[in-house]
C-alpha positions in Angstrom: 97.3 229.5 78.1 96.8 229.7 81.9 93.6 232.0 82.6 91.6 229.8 84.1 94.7 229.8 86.7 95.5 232.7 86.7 91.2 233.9 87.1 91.6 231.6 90.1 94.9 233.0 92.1 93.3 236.8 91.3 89.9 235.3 93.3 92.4 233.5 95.9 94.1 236.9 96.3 91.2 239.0 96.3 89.6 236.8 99.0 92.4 237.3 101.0 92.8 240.7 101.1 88.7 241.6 101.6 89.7 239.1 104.6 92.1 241.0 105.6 90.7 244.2 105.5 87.9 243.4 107.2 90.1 241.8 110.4 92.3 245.1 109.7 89.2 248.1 109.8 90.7 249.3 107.2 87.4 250.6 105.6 85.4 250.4 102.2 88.3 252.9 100.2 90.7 251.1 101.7 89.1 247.7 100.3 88.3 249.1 97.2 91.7 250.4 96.5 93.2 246.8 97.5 90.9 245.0 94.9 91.6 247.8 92.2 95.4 247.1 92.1 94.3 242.9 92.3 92.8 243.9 89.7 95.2 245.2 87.6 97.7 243.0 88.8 96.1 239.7 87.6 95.1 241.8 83.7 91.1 242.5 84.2 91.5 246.1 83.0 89.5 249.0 83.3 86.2 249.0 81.0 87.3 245.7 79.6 83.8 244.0 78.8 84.0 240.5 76.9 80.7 241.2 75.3 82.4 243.9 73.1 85.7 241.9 71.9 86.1 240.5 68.4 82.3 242.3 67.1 80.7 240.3 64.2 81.4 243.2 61.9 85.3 243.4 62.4 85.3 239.5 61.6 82.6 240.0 58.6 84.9 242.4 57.0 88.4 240.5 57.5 86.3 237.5 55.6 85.5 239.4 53.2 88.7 240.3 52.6 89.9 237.3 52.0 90.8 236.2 48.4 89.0 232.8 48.6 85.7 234.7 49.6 85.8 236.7 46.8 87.0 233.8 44.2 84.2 231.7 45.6 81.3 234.1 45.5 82.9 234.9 42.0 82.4 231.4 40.7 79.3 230.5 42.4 77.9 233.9 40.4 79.5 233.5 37.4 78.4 229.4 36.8 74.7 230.1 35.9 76.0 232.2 33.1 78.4 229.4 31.6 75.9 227.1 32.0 73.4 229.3 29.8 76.4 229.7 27.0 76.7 226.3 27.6 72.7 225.7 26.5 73.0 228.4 24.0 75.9 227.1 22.1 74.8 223.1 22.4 71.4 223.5 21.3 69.1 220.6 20.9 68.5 219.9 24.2 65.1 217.5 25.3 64.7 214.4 24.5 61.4 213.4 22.3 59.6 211.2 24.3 60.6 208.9 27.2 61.1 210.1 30.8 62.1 213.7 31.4 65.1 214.4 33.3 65.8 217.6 34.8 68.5 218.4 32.5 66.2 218.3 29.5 63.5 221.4 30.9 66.5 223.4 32.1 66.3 225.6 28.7 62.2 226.0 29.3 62.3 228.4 31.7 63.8 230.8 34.6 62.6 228.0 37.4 63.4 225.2 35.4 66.8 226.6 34.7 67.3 227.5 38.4 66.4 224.2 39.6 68.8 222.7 36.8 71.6 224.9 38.3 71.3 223.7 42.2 70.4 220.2 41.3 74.2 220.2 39.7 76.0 222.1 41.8 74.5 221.1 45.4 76.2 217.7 45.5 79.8 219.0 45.2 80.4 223.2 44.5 77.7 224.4 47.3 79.8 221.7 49.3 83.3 222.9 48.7 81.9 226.4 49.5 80.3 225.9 52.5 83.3 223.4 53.5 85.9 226.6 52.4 84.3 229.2 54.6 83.5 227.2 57.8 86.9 225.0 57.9 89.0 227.8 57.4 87.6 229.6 60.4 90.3 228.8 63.3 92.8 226.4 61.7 93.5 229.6 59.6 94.3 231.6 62.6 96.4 228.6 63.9 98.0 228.4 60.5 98.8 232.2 60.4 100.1 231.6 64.3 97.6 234.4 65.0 95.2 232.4 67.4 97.1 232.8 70.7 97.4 236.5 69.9 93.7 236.7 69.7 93.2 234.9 72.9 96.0 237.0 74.4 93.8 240.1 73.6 91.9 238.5 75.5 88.6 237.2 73.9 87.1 234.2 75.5 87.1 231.2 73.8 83.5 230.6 74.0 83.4 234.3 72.2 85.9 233.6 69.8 84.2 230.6 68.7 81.1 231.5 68.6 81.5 234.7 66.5 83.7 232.8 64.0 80.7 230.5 63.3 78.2 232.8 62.7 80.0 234.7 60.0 80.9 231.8 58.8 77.2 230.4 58.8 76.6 233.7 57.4 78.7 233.1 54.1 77.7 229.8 53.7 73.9 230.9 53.4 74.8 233.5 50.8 76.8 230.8 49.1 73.7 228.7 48.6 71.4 231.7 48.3 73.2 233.7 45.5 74.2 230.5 43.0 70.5 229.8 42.6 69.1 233.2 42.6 71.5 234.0 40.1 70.2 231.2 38.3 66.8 232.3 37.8 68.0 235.7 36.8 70.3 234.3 34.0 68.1 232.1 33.2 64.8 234.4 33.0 66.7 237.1 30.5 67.9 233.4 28.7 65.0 231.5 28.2 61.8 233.5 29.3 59.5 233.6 32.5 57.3 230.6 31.6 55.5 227.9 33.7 57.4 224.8 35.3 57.5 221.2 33.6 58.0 218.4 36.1 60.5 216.2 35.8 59.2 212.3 34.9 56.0 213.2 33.8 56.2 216.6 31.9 53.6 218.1 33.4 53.0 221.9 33.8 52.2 223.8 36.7 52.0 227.5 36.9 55.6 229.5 37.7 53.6 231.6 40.1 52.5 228.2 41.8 55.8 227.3 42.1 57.8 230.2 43.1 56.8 230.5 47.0 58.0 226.4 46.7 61.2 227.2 45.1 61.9 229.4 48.5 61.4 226.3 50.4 63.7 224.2 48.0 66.4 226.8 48.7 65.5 227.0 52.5 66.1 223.3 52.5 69.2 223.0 50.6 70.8 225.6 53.1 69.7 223.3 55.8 71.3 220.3 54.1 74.3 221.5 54.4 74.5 222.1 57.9 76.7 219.0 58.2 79.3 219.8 55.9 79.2 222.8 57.9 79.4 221.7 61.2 82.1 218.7 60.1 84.5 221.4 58.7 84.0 223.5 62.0 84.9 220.6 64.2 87.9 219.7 61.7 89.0 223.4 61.9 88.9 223.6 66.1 91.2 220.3 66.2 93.6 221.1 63.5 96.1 223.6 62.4 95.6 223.3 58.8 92.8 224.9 56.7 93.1 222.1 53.9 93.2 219.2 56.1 89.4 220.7 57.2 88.0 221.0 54.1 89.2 218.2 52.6 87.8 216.1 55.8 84.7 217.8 55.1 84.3 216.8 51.4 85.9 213.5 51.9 82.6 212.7 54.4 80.1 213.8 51.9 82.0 211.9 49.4 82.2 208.7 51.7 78.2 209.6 52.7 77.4 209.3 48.9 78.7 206.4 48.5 77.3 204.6 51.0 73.8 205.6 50.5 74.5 203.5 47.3 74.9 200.5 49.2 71.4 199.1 49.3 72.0 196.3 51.5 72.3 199.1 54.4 69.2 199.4 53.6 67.1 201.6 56.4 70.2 202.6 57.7 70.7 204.7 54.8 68.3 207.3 56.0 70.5 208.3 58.4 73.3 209.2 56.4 73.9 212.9 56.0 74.2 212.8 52.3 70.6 210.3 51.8 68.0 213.5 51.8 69.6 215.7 49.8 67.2 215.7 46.8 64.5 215.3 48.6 63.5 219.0 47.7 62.4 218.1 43.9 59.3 216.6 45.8 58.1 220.1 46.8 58.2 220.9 42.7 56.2 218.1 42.2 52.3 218.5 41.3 51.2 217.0 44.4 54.0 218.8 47.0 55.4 216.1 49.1 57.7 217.5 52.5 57.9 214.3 54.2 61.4 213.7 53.1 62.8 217.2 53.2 61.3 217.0 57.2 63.6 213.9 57.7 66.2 215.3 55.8 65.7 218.4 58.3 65.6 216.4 61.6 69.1 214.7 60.1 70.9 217.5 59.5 70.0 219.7 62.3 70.6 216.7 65.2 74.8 216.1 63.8 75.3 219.6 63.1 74.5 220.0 66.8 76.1 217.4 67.9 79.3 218.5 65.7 79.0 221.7 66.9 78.6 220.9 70.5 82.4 218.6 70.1 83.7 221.5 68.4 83.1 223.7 72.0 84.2 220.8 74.2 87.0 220.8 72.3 88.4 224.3 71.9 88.2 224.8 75.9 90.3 222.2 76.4 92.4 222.8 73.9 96.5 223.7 74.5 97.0 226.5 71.8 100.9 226.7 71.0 100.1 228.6 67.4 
């Protein structure tokens, strides 16, 4: 794709011919006239505003579209509900005595049940979500061989980009948003609306104190996932295939995982992507602690900017073929 070329011959020309015109006396129509037909010579057509190509809402809508959208949001809203048959049918969950896991207070409560929900599905189905809608972003369009139409139309790459990500950024907040909030609906009508038992020690502390927290917990587990986020975006810029972004995307939170496991890394573990990622259950803890969801913040937020910023670089220089 040779714009930049051909943006650069159409300022040659146009130089020359306002030279021209003014060693000529041909006058200002004349001028204007000349730099008209430049103009639609070298495709910079009449009204033709890059601010108004490729609008958020035509791209929200063709996502939406999209049968992995809908079978996502699907699943993510239809888990909390297996895993209340799953409660209902078991029976006898707790453990007398002995340290309380998470698992064993989901059944106590709307929060407790919510907090159950994103504690299991975080590590790997909020992943594969977020991974979905932000890897299949351009390497679709490449797949489809649409992508040199679109920059043919022409939107600027920048532009394209750029309006990609946010609606992609967009889904992946409702993905992490709707599983828990469905959570503590299903879970509410299951269970009741009762106060919150810490994990560990058991003790209680009023739902209402805990509510304005849980908003935080889900804040931060949105933020978390700004890597996978930003990973599959890069992935999806430098390849044509939507799997091969995803699956690069999981693979590093898998590989993140297991490393942080490693405890001879020691230190270095805390900055792995993957190392903060339950550090919201100390915000549900009697005594809030944020210390290490503020790391976990500073974490994510530095490489998804610094993925994000490759995934630019890259795109401009990029030779699109498909």
């Amino acid at each position: 794709m040779n714009d930049a070329n051909g943006t650069a011959a159409g300022g040659a020309a146009t130089g020359s011919d306002t030279s021209g015109g003014g060693a000529s006396g041909g006058g200002t129509a004349g001028g204007s006239t000349a730099l008209a037909a430049l103009n639609r010579e070298h495709g910079a057509a009449h009204g033709y505003s890059p601010r108004r190509t490729l609008p958020i809402s035509v791209e929200i809508v063709r996502q939406f579209r999209r049968r992995r959208t809908l079978v996502m949001f699907g699943l993510l809203l239809a888990l909390p509900w297996v895993l209340v048959i799953a409660f209902k049918v078991g029976g006898g969950w707790g453990r007398p005595g002995g340290s309380l896991r998470i698992s064993d207070l989901a059944a106590e409560g709307g929060l407790n049940f919510s907090a159950f929900a994103l504690s299991v599905s975080a590590s790997f189905l909020l992943v594969v979500a977020v991974a979905l809608f932000c890897g299949d972003t351009v390497a679709s369009e490449a797949d489809w061989s649409s992508l040199r139409y679109l920059l043919a139309a022409p939107i600027p790459r920048d532009r394209l980009l750029r309006q990609k990500l946010i609606v992609a950024l967009g889904y992946s907040a409702a993905a992490v948003i709707c599983l828990p909030l469905m959570a503590l609906l299903a879970g509410t009508l299951a269970f009741g609306w009762n106060d919150v038992r810490v994990p560990g020690t058991g003790e209680v502390i009023p739902a209402l104190d805990v509510l304005p927290r849980f908003g935080i917990v889900i804040g931060y587990a949105l933020v978390s996932q700004l890597v996978v986020a930003a990973t599959a975006f890069l992935l999806s810029v430098g390849t044509d295939s939507p799997l091969g972004a995803v699956g690069g995307a999981v693979g590093l939170v898998i590989v993140s995982t297991i490393l942080q496991a490693v405890e001879a890394l020691g230190a270095l573990r805390e900055f792995l992507p993957t190392f903060w990622n339950t550090a919201w259950l100390d915000a549900l803890a009697p005594q809030p602690d944020f210390g290490g969801m503020v790391k976990g913040v500073a974490v994510s937020v530095t490489y998804a900017a610094i993925l994000i910023a490759f995934a630019f670089r890259r795109f401009r220089t990029k030779d699109v073929v498909s």
